[in-house]
N, C-alpha and C positions, 0 to 999 in steps of 0.2 A: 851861534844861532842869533842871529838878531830878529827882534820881537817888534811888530808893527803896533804902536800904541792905538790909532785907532780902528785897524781891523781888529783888536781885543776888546775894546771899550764899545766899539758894535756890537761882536759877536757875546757878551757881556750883557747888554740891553736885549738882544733877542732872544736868548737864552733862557728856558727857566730857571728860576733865582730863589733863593729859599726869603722868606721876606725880610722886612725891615723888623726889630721887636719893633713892639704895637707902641707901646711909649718914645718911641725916637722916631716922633714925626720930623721932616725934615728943620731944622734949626736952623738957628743964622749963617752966614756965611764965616763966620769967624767960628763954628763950631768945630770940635775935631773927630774927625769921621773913621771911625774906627772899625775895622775889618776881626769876624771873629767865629771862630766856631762854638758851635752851642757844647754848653756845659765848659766854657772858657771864661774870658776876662768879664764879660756881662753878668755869667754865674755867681763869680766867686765876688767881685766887689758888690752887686745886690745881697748873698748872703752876709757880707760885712759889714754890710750898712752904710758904706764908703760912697754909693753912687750918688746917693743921695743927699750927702753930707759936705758937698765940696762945692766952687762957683767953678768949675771946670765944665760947659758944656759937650757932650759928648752925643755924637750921630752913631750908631750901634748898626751894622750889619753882618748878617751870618754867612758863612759860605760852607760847602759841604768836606773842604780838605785845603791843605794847605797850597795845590797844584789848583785850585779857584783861587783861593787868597792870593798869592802873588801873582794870579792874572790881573787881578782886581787893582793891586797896585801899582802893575804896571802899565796898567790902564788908567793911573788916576784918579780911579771910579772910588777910591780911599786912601786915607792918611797914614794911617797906621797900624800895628797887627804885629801878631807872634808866629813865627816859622819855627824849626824847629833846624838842626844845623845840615843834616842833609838837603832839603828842602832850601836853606840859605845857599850851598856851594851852588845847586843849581839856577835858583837863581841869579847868580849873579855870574855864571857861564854864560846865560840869555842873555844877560846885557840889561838884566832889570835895573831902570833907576831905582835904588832904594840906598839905606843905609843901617845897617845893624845902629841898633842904640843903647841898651842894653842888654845882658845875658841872663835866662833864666837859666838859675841849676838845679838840676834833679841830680838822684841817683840811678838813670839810666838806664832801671827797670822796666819802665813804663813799654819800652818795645821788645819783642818775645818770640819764638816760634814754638809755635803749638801742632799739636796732633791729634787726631782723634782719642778717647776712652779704649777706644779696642786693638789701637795700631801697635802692632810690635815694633813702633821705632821709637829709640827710651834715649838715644844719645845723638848729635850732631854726626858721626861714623855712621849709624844707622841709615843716613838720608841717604846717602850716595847710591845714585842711580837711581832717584826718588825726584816727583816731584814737587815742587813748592811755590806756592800762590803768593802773589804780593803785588806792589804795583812798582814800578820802576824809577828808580833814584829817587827812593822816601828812604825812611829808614829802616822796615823791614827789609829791602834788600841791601842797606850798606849791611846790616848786624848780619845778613842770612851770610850774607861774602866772609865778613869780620870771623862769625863762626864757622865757615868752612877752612878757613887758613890755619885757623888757632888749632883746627883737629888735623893737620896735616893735610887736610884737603882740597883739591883743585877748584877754580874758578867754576867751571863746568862740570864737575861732578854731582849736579843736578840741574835738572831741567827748571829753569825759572818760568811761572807761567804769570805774563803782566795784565793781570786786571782788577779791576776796582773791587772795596770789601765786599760789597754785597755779594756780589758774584763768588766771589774766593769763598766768603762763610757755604755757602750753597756747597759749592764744590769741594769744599772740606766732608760737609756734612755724608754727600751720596759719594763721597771716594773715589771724583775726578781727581782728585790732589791727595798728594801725602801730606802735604803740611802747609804751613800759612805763616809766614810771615808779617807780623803786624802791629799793632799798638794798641794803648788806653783801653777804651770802654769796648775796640773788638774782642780783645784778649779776655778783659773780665764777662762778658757774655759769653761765649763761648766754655768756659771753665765752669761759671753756675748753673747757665741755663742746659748745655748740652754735655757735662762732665769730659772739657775736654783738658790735655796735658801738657804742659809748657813743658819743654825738653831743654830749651836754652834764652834767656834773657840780656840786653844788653849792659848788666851791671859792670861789667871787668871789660866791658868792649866797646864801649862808647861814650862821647864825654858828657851823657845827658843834660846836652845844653840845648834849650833854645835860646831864640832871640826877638827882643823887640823892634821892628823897625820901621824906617819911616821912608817914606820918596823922598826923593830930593827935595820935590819942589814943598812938600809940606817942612820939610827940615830947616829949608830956606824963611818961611814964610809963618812956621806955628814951633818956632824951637820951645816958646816958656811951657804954649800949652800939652808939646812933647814930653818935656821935662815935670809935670805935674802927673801926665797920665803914669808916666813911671813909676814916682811916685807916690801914686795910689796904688800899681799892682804892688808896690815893695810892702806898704801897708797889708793888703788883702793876703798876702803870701803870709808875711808873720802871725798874721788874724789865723787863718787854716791852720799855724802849727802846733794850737790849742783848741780849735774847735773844727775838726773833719767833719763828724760826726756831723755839723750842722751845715760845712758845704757839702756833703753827700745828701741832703736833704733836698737842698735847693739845687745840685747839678740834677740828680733826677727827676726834679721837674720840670726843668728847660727840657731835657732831653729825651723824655718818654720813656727811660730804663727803670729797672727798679732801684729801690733802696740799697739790693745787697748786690747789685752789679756796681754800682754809686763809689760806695763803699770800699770795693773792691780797687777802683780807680783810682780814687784817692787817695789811696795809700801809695800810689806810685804818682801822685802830683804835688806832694809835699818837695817845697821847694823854695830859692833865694831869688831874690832879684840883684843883679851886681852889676858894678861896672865894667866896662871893655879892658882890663885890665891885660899887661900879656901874659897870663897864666891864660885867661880865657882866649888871646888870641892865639896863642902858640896850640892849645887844644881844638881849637876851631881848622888852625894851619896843617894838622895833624890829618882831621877828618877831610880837608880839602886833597890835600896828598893822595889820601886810602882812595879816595874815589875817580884820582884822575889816576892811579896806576889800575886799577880796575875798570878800568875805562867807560865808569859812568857817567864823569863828562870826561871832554873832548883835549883838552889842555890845562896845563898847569897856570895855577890862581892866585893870587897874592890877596890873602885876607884881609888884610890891613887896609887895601883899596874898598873893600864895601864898608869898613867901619868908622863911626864917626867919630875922627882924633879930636880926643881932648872932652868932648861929653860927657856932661857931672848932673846928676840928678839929686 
């Protein structure tokens, strides 16, 4: 699939656009333009006092999911931003110029399938012949696959239905869908606010890694201040694994959730910042495999090609 950089960086500009934060008026041209979702990397270094505390300028924009963020960078429209590893094979099946730079690691909770309070489906078996909402090559549908295998079951032994959260919360809720497929702050909503069930999560089935990365041309052109921004999320990450409590405070108020959805999150974002080391490529190599024998993309990838050899933060 190749990607037209300026039909995206048009269709990008006309586009509604979630805004700039209010404090990151446009800056110098030497700033680093940072792509992010809310209750992400703006959250957690404002609750650690880090954003403020560094000479690192830093341009801060939001986007609603990771399929805008890697439009956005492969538009140019931004330097830098966190993907997550399915969201990375695809993009770099597109042909996104980017480069992995660092890995973030969780413990791979964070993505889940859920059921309604009332749904007699209690196991991965259950689903079969059921169906399940999510959106297409994220990581609710590598885990929905990952757990259809792991219980004996086929590819198509459920009907996947691809459309964005909001939609899918809906159709959870009125019993369009059996299940949903999904992450972070949907899964903790959905659990507090409407008592609903995680039946299987991606701890044992996925490498919950994200990654930070960069375009090319910013890789070329802002490696130090690359290598700084790392740097600080390496800082903000160690900061959260003594004080959630207080970035559950401050995601909830970028993000309009509550305290105990917040909460709920966080406990599935505690996490390292590391280097591209090959334990993280060979795991990264892994998840690129599961997706092209699954055919969610198209051909076979060589990871090593999107990352950047030899980058030390």
């Amino acid at each position: 699939m190749n990607i037209d950089r300026r039909f995206l960086l048009r269709s990008l500009l006309a586009a509604p656009a979630l805004p700039c934060l209010p404090e990151c008026a446009w800056a110098a041209a030497t700033a680093l333009r940072v792509g992010d979702q809310k209750g992400g990397a703006h959250a957690l270094l404002t609750a650690a006092g880090l954003a403020a505390q560094n000479s690192l300028s830093l341009q801060w924009s939001l986007f609603a999911g990771a399929p805008m963020l890697i439009q956005a960078l492969t538009a140019g429209a931004v330097d830098v931003g966190v993907i997550g590893d399915a969201p990375l094979v695809f993009a770099q099946a597109g042909g996104s110029p980017i480069k992995a730079v660092a890995g973030i690691q969780t413990d791979g909770t964070m993505t889940a399938v859920i059921v309604r309070k009332d749904s007699r489906i209690h196991t991965v078996a259950d689903l079969k012949g059921k169906s399940v909402a999510t959106l297409r090559s994220q990581t609710g549908h590598y885990l929905m696959l990952a757990a259809l295998r792991k219980a004996g079951l086929k590819d198509n032994d459920v009907r996947f239905v691809f459309i964005p959260p909001t939609s899918a919360k809906m159709a959870l809720q009125n019993g369009s869908v059996d299940a949903w497929a999904t992450w972070g702050p949907y899964i903790a909503e959905a659990k507090i606010n409407d008592g609903a069930r995680e039946i299987v999560n991606g701890g044992d089935m996925m490498s919950g890694l994200s990654y930070i990365v960069a375009t090319d041309e910013a890789y070329a052109a802002k490696r130090e201040e690359i290598r700084a921004y790392c740097r600080l999320l390496h800082e903000g990450h160690v900061w959260m694994l003594t004080h959630q409590d207080d970035y559950a405070s401050a995601w909830a108020k970028e993000t309009g959730l509550s305290v105990p959805v917040a909460r709920e999150v966080v406990k599935t974002m505690v996490a390292s910042v590391v280097p591209l080391d090959a334990t993280v490529l060979k795991k990264q190599q892994s998840v690129s495999d599961f997706m092209t024998e699954t055919r969610m993309v198209a051909s076979h990838l060589d990871t090593a090609a999107i990352a950047a050899s030899g980058f030390t933060f």
